[in-house]
C-alpha positions in Angstrom: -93.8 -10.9 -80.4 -92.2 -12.3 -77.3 -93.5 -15.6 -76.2 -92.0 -18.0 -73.5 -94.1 -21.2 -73.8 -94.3 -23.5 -71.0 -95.8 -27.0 -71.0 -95.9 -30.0 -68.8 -97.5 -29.4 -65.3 -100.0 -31.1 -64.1 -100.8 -33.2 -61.3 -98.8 -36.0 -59.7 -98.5 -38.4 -56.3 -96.2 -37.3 -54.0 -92.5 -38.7 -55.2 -93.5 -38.8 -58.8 -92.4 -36.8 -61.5 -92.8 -33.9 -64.1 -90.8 -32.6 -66.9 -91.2 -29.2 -68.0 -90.2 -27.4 -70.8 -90.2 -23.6 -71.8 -89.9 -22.5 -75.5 -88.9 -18.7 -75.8 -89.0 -16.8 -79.1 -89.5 -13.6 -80.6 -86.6 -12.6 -79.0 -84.0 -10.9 -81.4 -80.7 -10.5 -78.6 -78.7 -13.2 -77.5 -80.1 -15.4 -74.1 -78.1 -15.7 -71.9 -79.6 -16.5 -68.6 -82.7 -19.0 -68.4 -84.8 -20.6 -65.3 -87.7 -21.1 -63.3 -89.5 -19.3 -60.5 -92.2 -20.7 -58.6 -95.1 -19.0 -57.2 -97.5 -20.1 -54.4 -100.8 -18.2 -53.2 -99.6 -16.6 -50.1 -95.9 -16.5 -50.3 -93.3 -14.7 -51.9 -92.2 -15.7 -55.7 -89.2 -18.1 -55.1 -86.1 -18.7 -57.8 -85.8 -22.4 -58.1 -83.6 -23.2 -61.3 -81.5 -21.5 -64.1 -78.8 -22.6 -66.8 -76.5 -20.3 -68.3 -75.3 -20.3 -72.3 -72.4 -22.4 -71.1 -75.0 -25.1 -69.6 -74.1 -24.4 -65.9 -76.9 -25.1 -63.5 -77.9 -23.7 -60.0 -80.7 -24.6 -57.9 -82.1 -23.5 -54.6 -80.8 -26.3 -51.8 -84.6 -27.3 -51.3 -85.3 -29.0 -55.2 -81.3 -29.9 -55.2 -80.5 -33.9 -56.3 -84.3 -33.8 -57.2 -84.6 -30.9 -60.0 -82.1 -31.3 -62.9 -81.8 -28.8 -65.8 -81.3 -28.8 -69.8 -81.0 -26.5 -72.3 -80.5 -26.4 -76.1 -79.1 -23.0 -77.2 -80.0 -23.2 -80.7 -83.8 -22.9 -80.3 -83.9 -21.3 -76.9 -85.5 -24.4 -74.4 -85.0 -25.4 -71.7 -86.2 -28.2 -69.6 -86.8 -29.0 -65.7 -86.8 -32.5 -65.0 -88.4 -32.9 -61.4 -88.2 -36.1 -59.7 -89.5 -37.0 -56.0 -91.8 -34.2 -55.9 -93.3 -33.2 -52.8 -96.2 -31.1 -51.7 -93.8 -28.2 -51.3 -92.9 -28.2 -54.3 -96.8 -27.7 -55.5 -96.4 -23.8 -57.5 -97.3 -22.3 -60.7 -94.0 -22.5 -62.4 -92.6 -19.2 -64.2 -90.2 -19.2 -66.8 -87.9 -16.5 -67.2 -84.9 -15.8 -70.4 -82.5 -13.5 -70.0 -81.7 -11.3 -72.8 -78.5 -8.3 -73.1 -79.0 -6.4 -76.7 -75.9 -5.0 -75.7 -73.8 -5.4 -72.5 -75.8 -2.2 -70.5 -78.5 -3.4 -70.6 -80.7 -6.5 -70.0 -84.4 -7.1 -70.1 -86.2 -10.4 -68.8 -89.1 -11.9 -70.3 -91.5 -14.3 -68.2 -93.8 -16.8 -69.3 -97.4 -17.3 -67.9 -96.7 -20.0 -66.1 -97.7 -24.0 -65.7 -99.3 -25.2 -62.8 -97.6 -28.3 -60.6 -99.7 -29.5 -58.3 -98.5 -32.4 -56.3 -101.1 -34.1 -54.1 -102.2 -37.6 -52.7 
């Protein structure tokens, strides 16, 4: 079956820092797409991250020269490095992957999510 495993939330101090990771498999097409949403009680699920096949990175201008992306194709993971967190940035973090098994179509699979909480 499908799985996208996430790991590494948890709770930090204001400016300190988190890695996460997601770990999809059971998928059978190519990935292209990967990334992170972030959902907070009360407001609308938000994209914050993704990385391409060919390792290119976008991020939404709030997390940007704090968030930093990786990826290694061959098993399908990816990684959020999140420095200087700030109680904004306190979510349940999604993973999503990207998948074409052929170029009409695409499906995305989402993982359950790891919760960041960032708090003094």
């Amino acid at each position: 079956q499908v799985q996208l495993v996430e790991s590494g939330g948890g709770l930090v101090q204001p400016g300190g820092s988190l890695r996460l990771s997601c770990a999809a498999s059971g998928i059978t097409f190519s990935i292209g797409t990967m990334g992170w949403y972030r959902q907070t009680p009360g407001k609308e699920r938000e994209w914050v991250a993704s990385i391409n096949s060919g390792l290119n990175t976008n991020y939404v201008d709030s997390v940007k020269g704090r968030f930093t992306m990786s990826r290694e194709n061959a098993n399908n993971t990816i990684w959020l490095q999140m420095n200087n967190l700030k109680p904004q940035d306190t979510a349940v973090y999604l993973c999503y992957a990207q998948a074409r098994p052929q170029t009409s179509m695409m499906y995305e699979y989402w993982g359950q999510g790891t919760q960041v909480t960032v708090s003094s």
